[in-house]
N, C-alpha and C positions, 0 to 999 in steps of 0.2 A: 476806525483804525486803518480804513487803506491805503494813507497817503504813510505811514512808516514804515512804507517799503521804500518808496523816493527815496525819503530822507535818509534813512541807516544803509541803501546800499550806494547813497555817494559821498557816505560817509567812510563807506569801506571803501569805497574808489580814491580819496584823496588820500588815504595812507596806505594802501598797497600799491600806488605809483612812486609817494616820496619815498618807498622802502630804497630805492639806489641810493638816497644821501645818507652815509653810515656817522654813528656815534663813534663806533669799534676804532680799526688798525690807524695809526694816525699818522704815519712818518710821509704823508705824500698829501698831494693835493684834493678835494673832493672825497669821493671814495674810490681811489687809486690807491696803489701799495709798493711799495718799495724795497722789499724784506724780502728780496732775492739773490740768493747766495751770500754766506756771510763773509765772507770776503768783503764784497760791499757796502754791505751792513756796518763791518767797521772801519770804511775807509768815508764814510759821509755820502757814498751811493757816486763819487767823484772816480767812475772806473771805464767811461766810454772812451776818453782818449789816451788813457794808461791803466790798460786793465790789466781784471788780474790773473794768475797764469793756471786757470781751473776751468773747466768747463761751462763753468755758469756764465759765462760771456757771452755763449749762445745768444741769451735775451739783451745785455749788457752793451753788446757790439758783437753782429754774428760776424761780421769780416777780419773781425780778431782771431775767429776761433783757428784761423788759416795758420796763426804765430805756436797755439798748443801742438806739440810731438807725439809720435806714438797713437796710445788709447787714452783717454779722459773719460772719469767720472767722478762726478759729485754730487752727492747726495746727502740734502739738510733739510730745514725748518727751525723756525720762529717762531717763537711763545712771545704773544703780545697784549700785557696789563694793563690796563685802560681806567684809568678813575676819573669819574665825570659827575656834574651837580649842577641843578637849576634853581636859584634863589630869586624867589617870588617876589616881586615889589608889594602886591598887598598885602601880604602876611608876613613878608624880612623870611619865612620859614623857605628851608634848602633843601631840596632831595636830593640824595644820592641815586647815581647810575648803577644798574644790579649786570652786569658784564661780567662774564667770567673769561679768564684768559684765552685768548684764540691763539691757534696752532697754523701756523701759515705754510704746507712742505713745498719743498721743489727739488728736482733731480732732472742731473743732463750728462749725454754724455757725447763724446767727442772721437774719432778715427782719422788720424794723418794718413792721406794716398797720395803719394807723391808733392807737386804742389797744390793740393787741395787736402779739405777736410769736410767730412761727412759725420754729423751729430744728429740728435734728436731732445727738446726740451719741455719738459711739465711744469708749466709754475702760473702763480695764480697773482695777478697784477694790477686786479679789481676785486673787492671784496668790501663786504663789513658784516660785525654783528653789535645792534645796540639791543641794550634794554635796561629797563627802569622799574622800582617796584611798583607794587597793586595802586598804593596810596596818591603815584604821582602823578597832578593835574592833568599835563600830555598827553596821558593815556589813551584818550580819547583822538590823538592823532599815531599813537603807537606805543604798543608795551612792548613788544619783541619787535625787532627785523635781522633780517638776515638775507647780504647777499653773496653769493659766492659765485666766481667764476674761476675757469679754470682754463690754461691755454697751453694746447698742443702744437709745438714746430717742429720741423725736419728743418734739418738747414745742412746749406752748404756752403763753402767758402772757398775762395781759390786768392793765394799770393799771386798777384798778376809779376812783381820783380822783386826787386831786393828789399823796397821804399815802402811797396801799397799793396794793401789785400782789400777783398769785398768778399761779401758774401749776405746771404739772405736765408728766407723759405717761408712759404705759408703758415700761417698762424687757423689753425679749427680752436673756435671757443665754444665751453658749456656752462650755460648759464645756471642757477638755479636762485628763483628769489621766497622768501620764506616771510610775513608777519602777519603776528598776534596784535586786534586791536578791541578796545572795549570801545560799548557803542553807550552813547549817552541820552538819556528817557526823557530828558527837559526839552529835547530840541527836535523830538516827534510829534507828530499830529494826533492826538486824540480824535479829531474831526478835521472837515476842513477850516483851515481860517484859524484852532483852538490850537493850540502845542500843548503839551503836557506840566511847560514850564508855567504855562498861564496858569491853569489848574493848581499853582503851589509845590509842583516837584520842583527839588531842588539842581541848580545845573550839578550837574556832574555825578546824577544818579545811573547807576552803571546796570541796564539791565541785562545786557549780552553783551558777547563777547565774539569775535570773528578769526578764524585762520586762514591766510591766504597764499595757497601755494603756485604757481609758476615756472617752468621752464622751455631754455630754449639754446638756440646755436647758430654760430656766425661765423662767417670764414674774412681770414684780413692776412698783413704779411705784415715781416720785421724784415727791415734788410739794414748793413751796417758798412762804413769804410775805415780803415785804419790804415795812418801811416808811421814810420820811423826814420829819423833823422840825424842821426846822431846818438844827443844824449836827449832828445825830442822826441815826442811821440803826438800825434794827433789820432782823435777819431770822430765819427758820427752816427747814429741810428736814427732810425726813423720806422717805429711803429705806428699801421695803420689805426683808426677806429674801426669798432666792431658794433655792430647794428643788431641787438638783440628784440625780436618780436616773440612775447609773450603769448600763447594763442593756447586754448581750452584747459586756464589756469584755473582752479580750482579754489570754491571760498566755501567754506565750512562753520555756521553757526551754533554756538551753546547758547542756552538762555542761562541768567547770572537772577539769582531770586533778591529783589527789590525789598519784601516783608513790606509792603507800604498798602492803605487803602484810600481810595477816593471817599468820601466824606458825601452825603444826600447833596441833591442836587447838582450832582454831576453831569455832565453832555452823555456818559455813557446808558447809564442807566440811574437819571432824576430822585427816583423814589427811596432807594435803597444805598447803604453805601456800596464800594465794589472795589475786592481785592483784584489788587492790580495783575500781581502773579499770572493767576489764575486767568484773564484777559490774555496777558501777552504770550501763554503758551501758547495759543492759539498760533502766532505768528511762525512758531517754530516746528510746527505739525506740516504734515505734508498737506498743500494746498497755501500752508501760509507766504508771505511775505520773504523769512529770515530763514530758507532752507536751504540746501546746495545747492550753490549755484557755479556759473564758470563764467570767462570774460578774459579780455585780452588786453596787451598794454607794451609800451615798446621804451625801451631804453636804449640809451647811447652811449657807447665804453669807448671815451674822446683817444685820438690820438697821442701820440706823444712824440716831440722831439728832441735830442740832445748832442752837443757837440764840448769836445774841451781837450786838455791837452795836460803832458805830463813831462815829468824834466827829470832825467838818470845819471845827475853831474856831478852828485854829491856820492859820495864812497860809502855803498852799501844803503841809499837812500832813495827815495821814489816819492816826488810831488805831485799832483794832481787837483784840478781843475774843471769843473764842466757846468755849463749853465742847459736849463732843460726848460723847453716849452709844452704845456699841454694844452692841449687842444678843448678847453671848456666852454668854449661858445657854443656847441654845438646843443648846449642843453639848457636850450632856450625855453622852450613848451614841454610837456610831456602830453599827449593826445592820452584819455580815457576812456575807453568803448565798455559797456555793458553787453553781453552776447544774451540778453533774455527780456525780460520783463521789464527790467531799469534800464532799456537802453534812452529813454528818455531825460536819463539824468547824465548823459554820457557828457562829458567838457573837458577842457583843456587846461591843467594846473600853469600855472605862471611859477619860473622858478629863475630867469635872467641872469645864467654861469656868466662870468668871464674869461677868456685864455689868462693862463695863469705862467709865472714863472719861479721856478727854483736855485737857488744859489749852492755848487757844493765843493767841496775844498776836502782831498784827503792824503794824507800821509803813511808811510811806510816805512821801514829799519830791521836791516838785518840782524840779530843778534846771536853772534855763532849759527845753530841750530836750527834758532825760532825764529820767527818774524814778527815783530811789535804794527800795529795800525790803529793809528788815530783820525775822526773823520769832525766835521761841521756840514750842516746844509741849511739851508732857510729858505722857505716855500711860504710864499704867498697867497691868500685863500681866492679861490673864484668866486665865494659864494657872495653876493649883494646884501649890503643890512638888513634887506628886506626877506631873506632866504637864510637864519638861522634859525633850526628846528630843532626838535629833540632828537629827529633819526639823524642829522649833522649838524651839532651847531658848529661850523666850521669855521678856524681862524687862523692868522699866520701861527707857523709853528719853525722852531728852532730847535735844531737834530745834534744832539751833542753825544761822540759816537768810538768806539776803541774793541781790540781784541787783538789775537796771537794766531798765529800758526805754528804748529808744532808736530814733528814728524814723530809719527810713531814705529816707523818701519820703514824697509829703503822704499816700499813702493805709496806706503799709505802718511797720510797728513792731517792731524786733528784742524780746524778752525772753528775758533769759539768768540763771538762780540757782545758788544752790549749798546744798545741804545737810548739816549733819555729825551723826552719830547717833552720842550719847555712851549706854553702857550701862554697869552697875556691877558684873556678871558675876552669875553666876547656880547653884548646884550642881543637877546633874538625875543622870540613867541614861543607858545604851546599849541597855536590855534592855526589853521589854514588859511592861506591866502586866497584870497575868491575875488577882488578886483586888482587891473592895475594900479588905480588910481591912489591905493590903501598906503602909508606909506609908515617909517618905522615908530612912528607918535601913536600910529592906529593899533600896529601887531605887538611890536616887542615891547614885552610886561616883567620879563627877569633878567638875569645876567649868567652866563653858562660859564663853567671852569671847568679845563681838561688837563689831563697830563698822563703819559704812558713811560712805561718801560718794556724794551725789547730787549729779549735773549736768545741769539740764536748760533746753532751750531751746525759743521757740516762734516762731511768725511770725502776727501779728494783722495781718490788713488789712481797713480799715473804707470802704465807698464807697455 
């Protein structure tokens, strides 16, 4: 029994590294988020070169926030429903995604001083949570994940004249990554040389179960330009990548009982049959294999860039435009370090992002009181044929997108949107990538379908 130590903890290593590619929030690229400030939300995220007149611009375009008056604040979140399913080529049979709605917040707020502006913004613009039930194949490369990140700016802005403002600030990130994985009894070592699958267990016998916890922090900056012209408006930001190093993460084993027995003449013990159970607690006793252990692991939260333009010709109207790049080359390898016993199984997953682009188009109408917004965006996936998984089977997605603003007092302002995320289905794997050479004839065995709904609402008051 002492080579299923090797085995199950690089088995725990290859799914608590893929926990960055999410199932979960889906309006962006990878696991990127876009479900800040609803204003945004329902103008098709089309607000960096005609944004909009709330605080959340901070992140949006900080060199805008120089154009907000007064005080600024807003304060929302996003409810975002996720239905997701993997249909199996050799059984036709389909599992559903067990995802429950995520809550995405974010709050900013804003201070005009003369020709400058002094804010501070919370929002979280990396994230995901998947998960799947007991029954589904995958399991074994992930039943839960979960990543959340959260980003704190200070910013500041200054109208340099009539035409151009800028403005920026440091970005501090907190990371935190979270997954639950079962571990599978066919594909350990009984002895050397023997698996347990040779013996007659069947794959996907699930004898334990792993939790892998994680955290860490990164410091990067947003800075932003905005101009006016007219009935013109341009802008641009540019958020850095943030470089998160995982270090004295935490992996937590339960044993899952098997009810199975080895049959006489076993490698374990010949003469007798032998409950298996009973065998593998051993591993999970102190001195075994499968007990607490820690290890460290590094992820990359890619850049982002965006530029576009807005047009104020139309009476009581507001066009907008912006194309946005992000930065997913950067998440070429992922390195895996074991900090104990299994550092010998320590390797480097193959995950081959590409820089991704977004297309997004949004509109706006005065109506008396209230303001009507409708958006479009379409995002391109970075992930490779070869890189659709169950923690992201990631694919282009089309953002079809509207909401109101509505005053409810001279100082305060409801905004409420809605999002729907049309996807055109995608074929990946359930199983890990282990050469380059493997290509999508070797991995991908099903076909993955997604689609969400976003609801989000904020509260601006300006005094």
């Amino acid at each position: 029994m002492k080579r299923i130590q090797s085995s199950a903890i690089r088995g725990l290593w290859l799914s608590a590294i893929a926990v960055c590619l999410p199932l979960g929030p889906l309006s962006a690229q990878g696991f990127g988020l876009n479900e800040v400030g609803t204003c945004a939300v329902s103008r098709g995220f089309a607000v960096t070169g005609s944004p909009c007149a709330d605080a959340s611009t901070i992140f949006w375009n900080p060199g805008a926030a120089a154009d907000l008056t007064g005080k600024s604040i807003s304060i929302g979140a996003s409810d975002i429903a996720v239905r997701g399913s993997f249909r199996q080529d050799s059984t036709g049979r389909s599992y559903g995604s067990n995802i429950s709605p995520t809550i995405v917040p974010a709050g900013f707020a804003a201070m005009r001083i003369g020709r400058a502006s002094v804010g501070f913004g919370v929002y979280v613009p990396y994230g995901l949570t998947s998960q799947w039930h007991d029954d589904f194949p995958g399991r074994f490369s992930a039943l839960r994940a979960s990543l959340q990140t959260i980003y704190f700016q200070p910013n500041i802005a200054f109208q340099a004249n009539d035409h151009w403002s800028i403005g920026g600030g440091p970005v501090f990130g907190h990371s935190t990554v979270d997954l639950k994985q079962a571990l599978d009894l066919s594909q350990q070592f009984a002895e050397p040389g023997v698996t347990f699958g040779m013996l007659g267990i069947a794959s996907e016998t699930e004898f334990g179960r792993v939790d892998f916890r994680g955290t860490s922090n990164a410091v990067g900056y947003n800075v932003g330009v905005h101009g006016k012209f007219g009935d013109w408006s341009m802008g641009a930001r540019f958020l850095s990548q943030l470089v998160f190093n995982y270090r004295d993460a935490e992996a937590k084993f339960t044993q899952v009982p098997t009810n199975l027995t080895l049959p006489v003449n076993n490698p374990i013990n010949p003469a007798t049959p032998v409950p298996l159970d009973a065998v593998l607690k051993a591993q999970f006793a102190p001195g075994g294999a499968l007990v607490n252990q820690t290890g460290s692991s590094r992820i990359v939260h890619p850049w982002q860039m965006q530029g576009g333009f807005g047009y104020n010709g139309f009476t009581g109207t507001k066009l907008s435009v912006d194309l946005a790049r992000l930065g997913w080359s950067a998440f070429q390898t992922l390195p895996v370090t074991f900090d104990g016993p299994a550092a010998a199984s320590s390797r480097t997953l193959l995950e081959n992002y590409a820089d991704s682009w977004s297309y997004r188009f949004g509109a706006e109408h005065q109506f008396r009181s209230w303001i009507g917004r409708l958006g479009y965006s379409y995002a391109n996936t970075p992930a490779p044929d070869v890189t659709v998984t169950p923690l992201l089977p990631d694919m282009n997605r089309r953002n079809f997108s509207g909401g109101v603003e509505i005053p409810v007092a001279r100082m305060y302002k409801f905004d409420i949107g809605y999002l729907h995320v049309n996807t055109p289905g995608r074929r990946g794997r359930i199983v890990e990538r282990s050469s380059a050479s493997q290509d999508v004839s070797q991995l991908n065995t099903g076909a993955y379908a997604l689609s969400a709904d976003v609801v989000s609402a904020a509260l601006n008051i300006k005094f």
